[in-house]
DRENDO-772294 format. One line per 5 residues: number of its first residue (from 1); for each residue x, y, z of C-alpha. Coordinates in steps of 0.001 Angstrom, whole numbers, plus 500000, padded with zeros to 6 digits. Layout:
N
NUM = X/Y/Z; ... $
END
This chain:
384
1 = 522247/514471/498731; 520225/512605/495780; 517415/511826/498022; 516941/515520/498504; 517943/516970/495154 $
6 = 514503/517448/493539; 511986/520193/495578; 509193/518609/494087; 510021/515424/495399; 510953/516840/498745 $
11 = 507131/518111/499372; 506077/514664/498298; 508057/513070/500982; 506881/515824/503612; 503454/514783/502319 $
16 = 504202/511047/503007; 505480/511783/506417; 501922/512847/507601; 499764/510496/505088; 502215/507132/506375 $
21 = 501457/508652/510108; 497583/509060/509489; 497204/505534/507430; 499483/503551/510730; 497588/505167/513172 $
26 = 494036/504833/511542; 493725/502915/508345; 495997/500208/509578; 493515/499588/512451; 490228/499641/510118 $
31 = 489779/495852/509467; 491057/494609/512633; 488362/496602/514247; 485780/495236/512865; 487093/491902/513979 $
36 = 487114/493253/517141; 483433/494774/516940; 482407/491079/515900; 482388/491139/512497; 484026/486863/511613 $
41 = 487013/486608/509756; 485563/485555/506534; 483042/488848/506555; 486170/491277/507385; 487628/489393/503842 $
46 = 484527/489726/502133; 483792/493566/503134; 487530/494320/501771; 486982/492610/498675; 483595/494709/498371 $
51 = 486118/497721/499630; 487879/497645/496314; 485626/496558/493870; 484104/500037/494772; 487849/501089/494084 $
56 = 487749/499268/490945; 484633/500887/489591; 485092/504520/490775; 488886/504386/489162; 487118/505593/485917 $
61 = 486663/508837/487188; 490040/509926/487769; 491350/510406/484512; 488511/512736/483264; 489127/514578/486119 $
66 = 493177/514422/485857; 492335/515830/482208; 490098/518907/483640; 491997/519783/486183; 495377/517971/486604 $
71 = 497134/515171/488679; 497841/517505/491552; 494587/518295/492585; 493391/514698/491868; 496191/513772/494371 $
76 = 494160/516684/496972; 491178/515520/495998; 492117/512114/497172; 493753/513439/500409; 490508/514998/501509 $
81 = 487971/512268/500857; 490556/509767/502331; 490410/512175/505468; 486837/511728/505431; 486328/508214/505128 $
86 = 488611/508047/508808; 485330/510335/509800; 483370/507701/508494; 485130/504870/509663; 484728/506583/514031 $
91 = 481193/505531/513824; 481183/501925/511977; 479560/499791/514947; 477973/496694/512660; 477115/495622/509181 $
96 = 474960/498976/508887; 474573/502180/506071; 477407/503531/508398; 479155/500710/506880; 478372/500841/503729 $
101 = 479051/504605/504112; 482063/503999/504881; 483197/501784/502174; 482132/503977/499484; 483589/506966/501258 $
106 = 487050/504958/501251; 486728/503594/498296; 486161/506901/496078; 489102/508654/498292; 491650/505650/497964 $
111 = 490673/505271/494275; 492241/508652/493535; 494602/508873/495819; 496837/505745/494983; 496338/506391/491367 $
116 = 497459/510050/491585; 500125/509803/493801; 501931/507021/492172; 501644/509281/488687; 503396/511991/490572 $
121 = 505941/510308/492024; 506825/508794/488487; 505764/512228/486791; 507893/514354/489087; 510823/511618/489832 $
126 = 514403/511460/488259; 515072/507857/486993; 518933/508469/487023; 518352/508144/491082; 514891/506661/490908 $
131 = 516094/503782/493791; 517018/506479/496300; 513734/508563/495783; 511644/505309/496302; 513510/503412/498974 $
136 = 513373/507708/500948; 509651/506830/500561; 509513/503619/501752; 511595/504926/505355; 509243/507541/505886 $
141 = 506650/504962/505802; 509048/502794/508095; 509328/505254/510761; 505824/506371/511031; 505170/502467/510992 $
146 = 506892/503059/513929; 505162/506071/515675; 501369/505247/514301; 500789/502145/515377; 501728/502791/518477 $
151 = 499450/506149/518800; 496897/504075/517092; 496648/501372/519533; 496993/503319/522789; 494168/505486/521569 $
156 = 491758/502646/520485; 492273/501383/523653; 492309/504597/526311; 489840/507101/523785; 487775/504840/522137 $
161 = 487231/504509/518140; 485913/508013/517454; 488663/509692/518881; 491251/507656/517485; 490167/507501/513961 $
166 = 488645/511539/513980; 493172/512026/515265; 494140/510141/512776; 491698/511497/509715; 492981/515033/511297 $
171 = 496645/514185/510335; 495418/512965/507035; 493805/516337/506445; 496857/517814/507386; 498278/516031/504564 $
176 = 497114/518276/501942; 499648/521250/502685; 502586/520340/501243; 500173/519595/497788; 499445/522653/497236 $
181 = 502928/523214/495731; 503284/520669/493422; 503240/521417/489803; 499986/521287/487957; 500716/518017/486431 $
186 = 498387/518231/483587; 496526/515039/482274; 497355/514057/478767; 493872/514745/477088; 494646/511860/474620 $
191 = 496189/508873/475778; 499707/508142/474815; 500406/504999/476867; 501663/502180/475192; 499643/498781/475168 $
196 = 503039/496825/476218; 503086/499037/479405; 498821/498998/480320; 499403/495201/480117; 502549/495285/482278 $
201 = 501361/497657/484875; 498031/495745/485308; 499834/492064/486236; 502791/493775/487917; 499712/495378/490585 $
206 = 497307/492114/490236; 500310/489581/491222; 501234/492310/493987; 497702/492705/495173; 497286/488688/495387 $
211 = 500390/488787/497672; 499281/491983/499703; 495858/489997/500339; 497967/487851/501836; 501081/489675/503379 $
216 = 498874/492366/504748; 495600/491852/505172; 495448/488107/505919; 498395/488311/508263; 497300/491348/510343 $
221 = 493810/489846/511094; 495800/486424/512372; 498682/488182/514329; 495249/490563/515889; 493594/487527/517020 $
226 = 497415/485780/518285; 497811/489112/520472; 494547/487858/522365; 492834/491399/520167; 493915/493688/522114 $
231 = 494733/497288/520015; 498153/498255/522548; 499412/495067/522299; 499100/494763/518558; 500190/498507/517974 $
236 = 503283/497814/520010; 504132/494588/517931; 503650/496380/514607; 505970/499563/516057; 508622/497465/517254 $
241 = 508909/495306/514304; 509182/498277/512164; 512137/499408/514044; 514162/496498/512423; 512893/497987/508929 $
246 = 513794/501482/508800; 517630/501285/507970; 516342/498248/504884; 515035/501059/502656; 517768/503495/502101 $
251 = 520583/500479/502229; 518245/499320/498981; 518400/502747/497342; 521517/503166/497037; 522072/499520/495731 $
256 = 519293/500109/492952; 521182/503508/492031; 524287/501367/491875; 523801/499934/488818; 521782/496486/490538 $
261 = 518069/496756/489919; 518034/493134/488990; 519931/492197/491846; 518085/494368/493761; 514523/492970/492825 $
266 = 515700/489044/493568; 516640/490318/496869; 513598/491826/497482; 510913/488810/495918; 513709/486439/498200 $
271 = 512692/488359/501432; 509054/488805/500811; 508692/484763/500035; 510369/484021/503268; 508305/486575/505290 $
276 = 505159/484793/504051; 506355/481406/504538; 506885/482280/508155; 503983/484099/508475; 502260/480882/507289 $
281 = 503563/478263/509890; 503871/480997/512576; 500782/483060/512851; 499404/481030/515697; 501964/480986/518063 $
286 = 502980/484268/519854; 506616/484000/519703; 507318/482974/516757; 504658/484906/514690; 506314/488057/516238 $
291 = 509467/486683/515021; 507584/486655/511538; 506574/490041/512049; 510149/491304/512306; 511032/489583/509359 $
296 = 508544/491032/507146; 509166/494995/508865; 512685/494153/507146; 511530/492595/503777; 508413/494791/502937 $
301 = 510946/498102/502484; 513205/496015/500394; 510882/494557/498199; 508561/498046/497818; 511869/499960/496842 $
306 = 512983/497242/494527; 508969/496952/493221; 508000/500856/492986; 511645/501808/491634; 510754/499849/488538 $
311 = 506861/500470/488179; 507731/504148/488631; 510475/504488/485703; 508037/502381/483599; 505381/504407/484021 $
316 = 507307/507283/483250; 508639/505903/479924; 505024/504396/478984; 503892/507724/477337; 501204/508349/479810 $
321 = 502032/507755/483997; 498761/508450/484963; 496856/505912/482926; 499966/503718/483326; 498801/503324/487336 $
326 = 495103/503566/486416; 495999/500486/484502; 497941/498951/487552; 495909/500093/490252; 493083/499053/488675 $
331 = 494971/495505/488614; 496103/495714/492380; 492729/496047/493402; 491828/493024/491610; 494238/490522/492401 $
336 = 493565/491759/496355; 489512/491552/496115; 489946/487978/494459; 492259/486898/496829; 490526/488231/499551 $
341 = 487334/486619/498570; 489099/483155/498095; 490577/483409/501794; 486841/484356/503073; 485744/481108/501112 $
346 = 488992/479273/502512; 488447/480577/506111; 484697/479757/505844; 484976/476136/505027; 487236/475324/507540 $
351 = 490826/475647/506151; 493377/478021/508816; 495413/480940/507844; 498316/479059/507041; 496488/477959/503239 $
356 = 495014/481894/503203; 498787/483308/503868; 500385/480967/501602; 498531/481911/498777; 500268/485022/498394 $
361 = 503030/483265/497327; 501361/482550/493986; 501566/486591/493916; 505313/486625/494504; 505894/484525/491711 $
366 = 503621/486730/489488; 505636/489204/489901; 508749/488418/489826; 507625/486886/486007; 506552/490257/485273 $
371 = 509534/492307/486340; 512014/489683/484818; 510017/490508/481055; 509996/493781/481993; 513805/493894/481569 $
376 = 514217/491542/478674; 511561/493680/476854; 512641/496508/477545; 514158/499347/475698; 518385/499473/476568 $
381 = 517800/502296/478933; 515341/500738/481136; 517249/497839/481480; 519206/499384/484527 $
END
């Protein structure tokens, strides 16, 4: 099967497996915890924002690091700090140094992590069935959206926050294993990434971060307080509505592999855009915003397959895939700290989540302009 062709690959998606467990059972919790500890939703917006601008900064120190001793153990590095920062994160009561601990912690783990594993993935992928390899990622990540939140939420609410986040930085830990048998992937010591690509990489993320603010972040901290904030019932919403999400992923695959990237990417911008309109006008009622929940479970895999299948054969034909994503993720955490900070300001002076939601539409559109030019532009055998 093409989803299981490449060995490297394969111990990326065992790796994913435990990482998409450990990030739905812990990480997915993080900022609707601090709601709960009593933190208002305009200070949970800010400290994100703050959250990657730390990304932002400490970014800069994965390349000369990636040069000295190569993407893989970058990608470890990152695994172990992120596994840390879920350490960190079990003792976070109020706005104290355990917060600010915390942030950095996350920040410096996350910052190499993202950056590194996206490289790999694009490094170590085959574009000929790049759709498959991404849209196998994206249902790993379905199912344990599936299994973590639910673990998540029972053990917020039965263990308490240590144990819960100290299980789920445990997983994350575990995480590292299947890394240690990835090639080297040595850093290019000069870059070789073409200005074309660093510009498209860094919109592509910035218009997907100003959605994500939006789609993820935004939303989760509405449908928290809809749920009455209680961690089971919220687990148990996000778990169920990833059930309708699993099958979305591979169905994309092997449409992208098809011959219908294009197609493809419409589909996928088309079900994002209605996800956040009905997250918009729903996230107040119950019913209905569960309804938008299920919705989005089924768009988010088709529009990250459709999204990453693209950025990842990019980045691979830019010259350079690791400064490619520092270029993007670098972007991403941008466009999510500026939206972020514009729903605090919206949220603060009075305006509801419908107007913080619906301005990750402006992100949709972003990127949709970006991967339409990324086509035209594009050489004729990255135009499928």
């Amino acid at each position: 099967m093409v989803y299981f062709s490449n060995r490297a690959i394969n111990r990326l998606y065992a790796h994913s497996a435990l990482q998409g467990f450990a990030e739905n059972a812990g990480n997915a919790f993080a900022f609707v915890y601090f709601l709960h500890a009593g933190f208002s939703v305009a200070a949970v917006l800010a400290t994100l924002s703050g959250l990657l601008i730390l990304r932002l900064t400490m970014r800069q120190l994965v390349v000369p690091f990636a040069k000295a001793f190569g993407i893989r153990a970058g990608l470890i590095l990152g695994t172990v700090i992120v596994a840390g920062s879920y350490l960190a994160l079990a003792f976070v009561e109020t706005a104290d140094w355990r917060l600010a601990l915390y942030l950095v912690v996350a920040a410096f783990g996350e910052a190499f992590y993202w950056t590194c594993f996206h490289a790999a993935m694009a490094s170590l992928g085959d574009t000929e069935v790049r759709g498959a390899q991404a849209s196998a990622i994206q249902l790993l990540y379905a199912l344990t959206s599936v299994a973590g939140p639910l673990v998540g939420g029972l053990a917020l609410t039965f263990a308490g926050p240590q144990a819960a986040f100290l299980f789920a930085g445990l997983v994350q830990a575990l995480a590292t294993l299947p890394l240690l048998y990835l090639p080297r992937m040595p850093a290019a010591v000069h870059s070789r990434l073409d200005p074309v690509a660093a510009r498209t990489a860094t919109w592509a993320y910035f218009s997907d971060g100003i959605s994500s603010s939006s789609n993820a972040f935004a939303w989760s901290l509405a449908l928290f307080i809809t749920l009455g904030e209680k961690f089971q019932t919220y687990g148990l919403a996000q778990a169920g509505a990833a059930l309708c999400g699993a099958a979305m992923a591979l169905l994309l695959g092997k449409l992208i592999d098809a011959g219908h990237p294009k197609r493809s990417a419409v589909i996928g911008l088309g079900g994002i855009t209605l996800a956040l309109m009905l997250k918009a006008v729903a996230f107040d009622r119950p019913w209905l915003a569960l309804v938008a929940l299920a919705v989005g479970a089924i768009a988010g895999p088709v529009y990250n397959a459709a999204y990453n299948a693209r950025i990842y054969n990019l980045a691979k034909a830019s010259g350079d895939a690791l400064r490619f994503h520092v270029s993007g993720e670098g972007g991403w955490d941008l466009g999510t700290a500026t939206a972020s900070l514009a729903g605090a300001a919206m949220i603060h002076f009075g305006l509801s989540f419908f107007w913080v939601i619906g301005l990750g539409l402006i992100g949709v559109v972003g990127v949709g302009i970006v991967i339409r030019a990324s086509y035209q532009n594009a050489e004729p055998s990255l135009r499928v």
